[in-house]
C-alpha positions in Angstrom: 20.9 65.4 -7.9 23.2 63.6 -5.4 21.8 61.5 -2.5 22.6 62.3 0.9 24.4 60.8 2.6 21.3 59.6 4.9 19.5 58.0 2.3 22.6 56.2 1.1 22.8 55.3 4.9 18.5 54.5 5.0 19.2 52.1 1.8 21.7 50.2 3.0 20.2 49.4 6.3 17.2 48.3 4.5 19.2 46.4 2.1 20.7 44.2 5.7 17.4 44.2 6.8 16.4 42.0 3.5 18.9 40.0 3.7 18.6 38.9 7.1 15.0 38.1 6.8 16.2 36.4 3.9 18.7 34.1 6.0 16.4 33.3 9.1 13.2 32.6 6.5 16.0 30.3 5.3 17.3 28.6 8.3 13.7 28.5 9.7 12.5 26.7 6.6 15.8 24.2 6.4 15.1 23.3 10.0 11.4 22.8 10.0 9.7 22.6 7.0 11.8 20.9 4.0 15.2 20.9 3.3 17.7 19.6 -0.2 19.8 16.2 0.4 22.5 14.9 -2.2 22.1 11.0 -2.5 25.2 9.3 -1.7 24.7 5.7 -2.4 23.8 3.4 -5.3 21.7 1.7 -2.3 17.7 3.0 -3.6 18.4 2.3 -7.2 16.4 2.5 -9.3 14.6 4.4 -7.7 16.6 7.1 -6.7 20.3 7.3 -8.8 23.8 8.1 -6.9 23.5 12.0 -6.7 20.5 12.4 -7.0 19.2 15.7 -5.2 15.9 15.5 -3.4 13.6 17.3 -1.4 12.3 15.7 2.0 9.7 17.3 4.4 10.6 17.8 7.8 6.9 18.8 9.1 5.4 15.7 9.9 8.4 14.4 12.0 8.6 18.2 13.5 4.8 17.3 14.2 5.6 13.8 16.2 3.2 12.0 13.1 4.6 8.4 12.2 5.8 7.4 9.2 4.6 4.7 7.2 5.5 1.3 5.7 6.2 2.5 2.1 7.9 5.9 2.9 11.5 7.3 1.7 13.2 8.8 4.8 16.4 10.2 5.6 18.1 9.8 8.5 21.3 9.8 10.4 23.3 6.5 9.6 23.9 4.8 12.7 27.0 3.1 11.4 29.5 5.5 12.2 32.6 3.4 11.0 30.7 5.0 7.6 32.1 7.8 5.2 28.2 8.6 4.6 26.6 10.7 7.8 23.1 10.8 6.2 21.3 7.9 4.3 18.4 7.5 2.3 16.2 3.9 2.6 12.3 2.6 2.4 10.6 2.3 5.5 10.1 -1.8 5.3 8.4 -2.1 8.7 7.6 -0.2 12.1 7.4 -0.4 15.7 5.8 -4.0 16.7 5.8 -5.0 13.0 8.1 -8.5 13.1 10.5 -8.8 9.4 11.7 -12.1 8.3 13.9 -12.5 4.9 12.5 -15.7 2.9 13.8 -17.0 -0.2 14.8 -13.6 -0.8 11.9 -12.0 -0.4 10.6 -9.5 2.7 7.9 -11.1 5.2 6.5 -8.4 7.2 4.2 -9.8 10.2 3.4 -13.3 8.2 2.8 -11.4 4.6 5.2 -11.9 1.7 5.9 -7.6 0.2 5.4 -6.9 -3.0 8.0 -4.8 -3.5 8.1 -4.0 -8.0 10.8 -1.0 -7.3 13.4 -3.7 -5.7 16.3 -4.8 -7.6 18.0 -8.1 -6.3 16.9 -10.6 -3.5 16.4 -9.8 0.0 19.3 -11.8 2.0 19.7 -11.2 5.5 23.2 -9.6 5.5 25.5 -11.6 7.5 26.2 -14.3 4.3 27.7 -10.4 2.6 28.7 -8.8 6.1 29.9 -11.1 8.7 29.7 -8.6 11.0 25.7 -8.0 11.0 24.3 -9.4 14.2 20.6 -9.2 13.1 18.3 -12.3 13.4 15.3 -13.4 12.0 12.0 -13.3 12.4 13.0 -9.6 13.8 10.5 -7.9 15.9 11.1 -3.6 15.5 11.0 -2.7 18.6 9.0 0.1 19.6 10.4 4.0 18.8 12.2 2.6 16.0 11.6 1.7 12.0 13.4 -0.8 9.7 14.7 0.2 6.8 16.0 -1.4 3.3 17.3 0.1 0.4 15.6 -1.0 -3.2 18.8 -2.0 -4.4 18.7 -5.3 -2.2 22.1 -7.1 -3.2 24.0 -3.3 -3.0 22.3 -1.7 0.3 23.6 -1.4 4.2 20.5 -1.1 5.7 19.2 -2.4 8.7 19.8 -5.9 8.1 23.5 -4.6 8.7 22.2 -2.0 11.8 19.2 -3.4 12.8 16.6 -0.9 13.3 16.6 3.2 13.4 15.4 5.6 16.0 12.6 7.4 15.3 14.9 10.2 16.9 17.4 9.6 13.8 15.2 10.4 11.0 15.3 13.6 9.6 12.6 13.9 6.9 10.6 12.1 4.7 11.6 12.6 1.0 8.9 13.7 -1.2 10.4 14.8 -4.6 13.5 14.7 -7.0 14.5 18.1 -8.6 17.9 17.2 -10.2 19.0 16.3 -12.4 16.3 17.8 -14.6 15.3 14.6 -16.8 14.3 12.3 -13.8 12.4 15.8 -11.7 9.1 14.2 -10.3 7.6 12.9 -6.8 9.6 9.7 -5.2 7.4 6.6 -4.8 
C-alpha cells in the first residue's frame, strides 16, 4: 500500500514540529539553566586543564542568589584588549570582603586562605604586568567579586582587572565531562 500523499504531508509536519521543540527546549535550557564552555587558558590548572569542557549552571545567577568564596564561575573577561571573550577563575572574595597578597599568599578580610588546589605564589600583578593598576589591601566593592585563577604565577585575573560585575558572570561551573578520563564535579 502507498501513503497518501496527506499522511506523507501529516508526517512531515510532525517531524518540524519535533524538531522545533527540540531547538527552543535547547535554547531555553542554554539560556537559563546550564550551558557547555571550552576552557581556554592554562590559568585554573590543575584544576581544570587548557580545553577542558565543562558544565556551569546558570540557575542560581538567573535566580539573583550570590555566589560564594570558593566557587568556579564563568564570566565575560573585562579585558577586551584579550583574544579570550569568556574566562574561567575562583571566586577569592565578594562584595565588602577586603584582599591583600602577602608573601605570596591570599589575605581575605585579615585571614591567610588555604588554598591546597593553587599552584605558584600569589603576587600582586603589577611586578609581571606593569600595566595592572590594583592596590592592596583591596576592598570589593559592592555588586562585584574578585577572582584568581589556581594557576597563580600563569593567571590574568583580577589582580590584572580588578574586580568583576556581578552582571558579567554567566554561570557557576559544576562539572567536567571531557575529556572522558578527568569527567567528575569541579571543586
Amino acid at each position: 500500500m502507498v501513503p497518501s500523499q496527506h499522511s506523507v504531508l501529516k508526517g512531515a509536519f510532525e517531524w518540524i514540529v519535533v524538531v522545533a521543540i527540540a531547538l527552543v527546549a535547547t535554547f531555553l535550557i542554554r539560556s537559563f539553566v546550564a550551558e557547555p564552555f571550552v576552557v581556554p587558558t592554562g590559568s585554573m590548572e590543575s584544576t581544570i586543564e587548557i580545553g577542558d569542557q565543562i558544565l556551569a549552571q546558570k540557575v542560581s545567577l538567573e535566580l539573583g542568589q550570590p555566589v560564594s568564596q570558593g566557587d568556579i564561575v564563568v564570566f565575560h573577561n573585562p579585558d577586551g584588549t584579550s583574544e579570550h571573550d569568556v574566562l574561567v577563575k575562583r571566586v577569592i572574595a565578594t562584595a565588602g570582603q577586603t584582599v591583600d597578597l602577602q608573601d605570596g599568599k591570599v589575605v581575605v578580610d585579615g585571614q591567610a586562605l588555604d588554598e591546597d588546589y593553587t599552584t605558584g605564589m600569589s603576587w600582586p600583578l603589577s611586578v609581571q604586568a606593569p600595566g595592572a593598576q590594583v592596590s592592596y589591601p583591596y576592598t570589593v566593592p559592592d555588586g562585584c567579586v574578585w577572582v584568581m585563577g589556581d594557576n597563580r604565577e600563569n593567571s590574568a585575573d583580577s589582580r590584572y582587572f580588578g574586580p568583576v560585575d556581578r552582571s558579567d558572570l554567566i554561570a557557576v561551573a559544576l562539572v567536567r565531562y571531557w575529556p572522558l578520563n578527568r569527567i567528575g564535579a569541579i571543586d
